[in-house]
N, C-alpha and C positions, 0 to 999 in steps of 0.2 A: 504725425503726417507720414502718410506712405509713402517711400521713395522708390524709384525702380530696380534698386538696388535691392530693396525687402521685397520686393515680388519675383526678383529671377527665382529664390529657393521655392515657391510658391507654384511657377510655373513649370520648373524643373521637375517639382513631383508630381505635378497632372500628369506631365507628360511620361513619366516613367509609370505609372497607375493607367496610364494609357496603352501605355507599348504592351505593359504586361498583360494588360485583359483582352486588347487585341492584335496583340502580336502574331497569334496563331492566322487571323486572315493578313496579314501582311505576307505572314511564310509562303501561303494560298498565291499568293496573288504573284509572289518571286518564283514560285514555283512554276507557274504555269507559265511567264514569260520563259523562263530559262527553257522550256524542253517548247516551247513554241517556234524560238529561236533556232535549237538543234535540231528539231522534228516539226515544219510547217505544216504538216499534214493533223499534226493532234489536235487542233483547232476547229478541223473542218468538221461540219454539222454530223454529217454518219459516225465519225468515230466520238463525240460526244454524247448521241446516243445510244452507242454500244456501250459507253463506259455507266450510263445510266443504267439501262438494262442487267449489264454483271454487276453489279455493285449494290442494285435494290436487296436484294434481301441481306446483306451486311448491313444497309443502312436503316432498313427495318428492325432489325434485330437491335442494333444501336439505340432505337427509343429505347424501348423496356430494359435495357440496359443500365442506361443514362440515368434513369429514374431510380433504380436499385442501388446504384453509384452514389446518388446524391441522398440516398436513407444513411449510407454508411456501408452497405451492406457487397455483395460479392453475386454474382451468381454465372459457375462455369456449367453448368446442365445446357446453355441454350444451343450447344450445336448440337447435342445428342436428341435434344427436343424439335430442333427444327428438321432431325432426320424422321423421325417418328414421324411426324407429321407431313413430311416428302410420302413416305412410303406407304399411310392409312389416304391419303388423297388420291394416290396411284394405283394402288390397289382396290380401293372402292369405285375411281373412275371408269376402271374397266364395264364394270354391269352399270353404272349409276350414272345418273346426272352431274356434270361440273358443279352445281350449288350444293346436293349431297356432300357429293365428294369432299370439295372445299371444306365446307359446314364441321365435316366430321372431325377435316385435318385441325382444322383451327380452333374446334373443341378440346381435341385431344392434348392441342401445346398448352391450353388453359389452363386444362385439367393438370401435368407436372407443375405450370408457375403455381396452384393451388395449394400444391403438397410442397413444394418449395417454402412457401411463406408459412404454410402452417407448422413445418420440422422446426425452422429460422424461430417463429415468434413463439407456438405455444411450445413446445419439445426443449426452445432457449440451444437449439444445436449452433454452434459456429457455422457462419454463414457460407467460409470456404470448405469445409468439410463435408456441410447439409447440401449443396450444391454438385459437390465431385461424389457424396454416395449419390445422389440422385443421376448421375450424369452414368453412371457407370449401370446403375438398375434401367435406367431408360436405356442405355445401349443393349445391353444386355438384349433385354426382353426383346428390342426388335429384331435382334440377330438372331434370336431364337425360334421368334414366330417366322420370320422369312427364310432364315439360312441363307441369308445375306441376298438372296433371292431379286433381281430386278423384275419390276414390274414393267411393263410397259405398255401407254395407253393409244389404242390407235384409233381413238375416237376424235376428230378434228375438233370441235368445241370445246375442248380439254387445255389447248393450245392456248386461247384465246387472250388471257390472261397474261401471259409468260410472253407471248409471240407477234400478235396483234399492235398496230402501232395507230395514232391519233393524228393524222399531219407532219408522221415522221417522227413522235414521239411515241416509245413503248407504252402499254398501256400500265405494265409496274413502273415506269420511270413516272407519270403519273398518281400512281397510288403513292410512290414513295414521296412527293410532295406534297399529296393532298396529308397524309401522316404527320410528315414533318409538321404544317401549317397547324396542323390542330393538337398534333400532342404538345407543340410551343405554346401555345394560347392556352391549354390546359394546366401547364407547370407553371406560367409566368401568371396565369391570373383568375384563378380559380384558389377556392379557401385548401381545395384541396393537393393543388401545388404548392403553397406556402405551408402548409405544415410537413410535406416531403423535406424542404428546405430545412424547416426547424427540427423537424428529428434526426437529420444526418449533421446539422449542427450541435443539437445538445438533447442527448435521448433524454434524460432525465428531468431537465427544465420544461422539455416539451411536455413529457406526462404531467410534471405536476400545473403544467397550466392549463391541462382537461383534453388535452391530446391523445384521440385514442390510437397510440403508437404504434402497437398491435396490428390495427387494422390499417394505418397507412403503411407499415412496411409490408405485410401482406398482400396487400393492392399491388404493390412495386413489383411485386416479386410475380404474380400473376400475372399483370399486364405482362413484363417480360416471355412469359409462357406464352402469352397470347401472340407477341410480335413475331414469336421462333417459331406458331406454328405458322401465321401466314408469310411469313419468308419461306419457309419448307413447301407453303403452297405453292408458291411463287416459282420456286425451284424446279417442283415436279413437273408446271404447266409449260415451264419454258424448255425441258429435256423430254417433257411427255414420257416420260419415266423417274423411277426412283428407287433406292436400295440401300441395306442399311448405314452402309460406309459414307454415306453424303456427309458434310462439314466435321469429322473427324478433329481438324485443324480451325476449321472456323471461328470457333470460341475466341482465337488467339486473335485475327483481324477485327472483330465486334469490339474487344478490348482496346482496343491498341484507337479503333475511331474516336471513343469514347474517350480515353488519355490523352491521344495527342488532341483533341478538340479543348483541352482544357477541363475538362470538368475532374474534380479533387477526389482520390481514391480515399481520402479521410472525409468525404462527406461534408453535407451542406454547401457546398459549392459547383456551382454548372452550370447549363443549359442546352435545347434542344438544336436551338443554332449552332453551337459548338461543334458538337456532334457530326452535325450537317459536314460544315468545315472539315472537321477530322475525315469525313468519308472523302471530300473532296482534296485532301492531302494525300491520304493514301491511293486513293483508284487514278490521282494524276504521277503520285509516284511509279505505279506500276503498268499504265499504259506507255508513260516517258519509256520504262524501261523495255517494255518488249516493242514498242516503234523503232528505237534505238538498237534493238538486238541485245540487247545484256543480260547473261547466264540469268535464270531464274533463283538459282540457289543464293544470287548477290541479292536480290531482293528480301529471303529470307534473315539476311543476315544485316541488310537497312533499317527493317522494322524492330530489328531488336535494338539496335544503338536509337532508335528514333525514340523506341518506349521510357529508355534507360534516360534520354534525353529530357524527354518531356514530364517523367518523374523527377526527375533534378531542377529542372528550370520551373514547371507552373506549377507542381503540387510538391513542397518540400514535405510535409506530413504525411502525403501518402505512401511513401516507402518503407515509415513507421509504424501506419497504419496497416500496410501490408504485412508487415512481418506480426503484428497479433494479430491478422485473423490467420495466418500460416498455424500460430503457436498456439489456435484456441483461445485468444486474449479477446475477440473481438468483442463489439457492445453487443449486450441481451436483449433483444425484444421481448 
């Protein structure tokens, strides 16, 4: 016979299995009262959809991320990718159509997630390595075709994307939702989000249960090219320019949504709501802060104990898992 006594230890680890998996929107939720309280104004609808608008392409960028993360795998190329593809949307805007244009930028991010997954899976390159040569030849080469050169488009339908609002919302705060809604639905319940799960859980069980491993972390890595270019589109439409120095730093915010969202730098473990979350931790930590007036340089120095944070508390493996793909140790595809 059960007594209430055999059920506290029972109920005691729900509820710790609970803090832990969602404790990240509890943070969310403390967070947003606290700088509500010190700053009434962050609340109000305009500055909510300002925070939507700077924040979409981090938070696009954050799917193909997210998915890469949860193979096991790394990839720092996507701010070098989402400049590339700033600066071929801006550049082609000039003479072209916004659908060209776009079309071309967001082939072009494709095109790096392609060679990403193929150095990663058939080359067997360490996925932090094949990621920073790649980040570094994508820099590279646009610096060298532009000379760092801004473009800039003074075509008004170029805009429309970046600038244009729906009832007072953006039309990227929009896209960035309709993304989230379907890249979730896609990881959570599709054959081909569950085997994402099982190969950043166990590459090797996966293969041998007819997992073509290969090509789901190739996909991962792709789509990720894919999100970096239309963030970079996103980017161009809403400054109607572009040049090559765009998300130099980026890489480091894309990471850090994806970590503090919970999702495990050792792989098999996430999701796309997370993510969400983590964007919405960070873009509310940094709107609190410049509402508030607080040095920008303290924010850079938040996100780093935030990261060091959330590698300690929700993924203990990933700091280990960090340190082999640093050392070349990472899994082979």
């Amino acid at each position: 016979m059960t007594t209430a006594l055999d059920a506290r230890p029972s109920r005691f680890v729900r509820l710790a299995q609970a803090s832990r998996s969602y404790g990240v929107v509890i943070a969310l939720v403390v967070l947003v009262i606290a700088i509500s309280v010190a700053q009434p104004s962050f609340l109000s609808f305009p500055n909510q959809m300002n925070i939507l608008s700077q924040w979409a392409p981090v938070a696009i960028m954050g799917i193909g991320m997210t998915y890469v993360v949860i193979t096991g795998g790394f990839d720092l190329s996507v701010g070098a990718t989402y400049a590339l593809a700033a600066v071929v949307a801006a550049a082609i805007g000039q003479s072209q159509p916004p659908v060209v244009a776009f079309s071309a930028a967001i082939a072009a991010g494709l095109v790096v997630g392609v060679v990403n997954g193929f150095i990663v899976t058939a080359l067997r390159v360490n996925p932090f390595i094949a990621t920073l040569g790649t980040s570094l030849v994508v820099g590279g080469i646009t610096l060298a075709i532009t000379g760092n050169k801004a473009f800039i488009v003074a075509f008004e339908p170029f805009t429309a994307l970046g600038r244009d609002r729906l009832a007072g919302v953006p039309y990227s705060g929009i896209l960035v939702i309709v993304l989230f809604v379907i890249a979730g639905l896609v990881l959570a319940y599709t054959s081909w989000g569950q085997s994402v799960y099982a190969v950043g859980g166990n590459l090797e069980a996966s293969r041998l249960a007819g997992i073509r491993t290969s090509g789901v972390v190739g996909s991962a890595y792709a789509i990720a090219g894919l999100t970096a270019g239309v963030a970079g589109v996103v980017t161009a439409s809403q400054l109607s320019s572009a040049q090559a120095s765009l998300g130099a730093t980026l890489v480091f915010d894309v990471l850090t949504v994806v970590i503090v969202g919970g999702t495990a730098l050792s792989g098999g473990r996430g999701a796309i709501w997370r993510t969400a979350v983590g964007v919405g931790i960070l873009a509310t930590l940094q709107n609190g802060f410049n509402l508030l007036d607080i040095d920008a340089y303290y924010q850079d120095v938040i996100k780093g104990v935030i990261i060091i944070a959330a590698l300690a508390t929700l993924d203990r493996g990933g700091a280990r898992h960090l340190r082999r793909l640093l050392a070349g140790r990472g899994p082979s595809h």
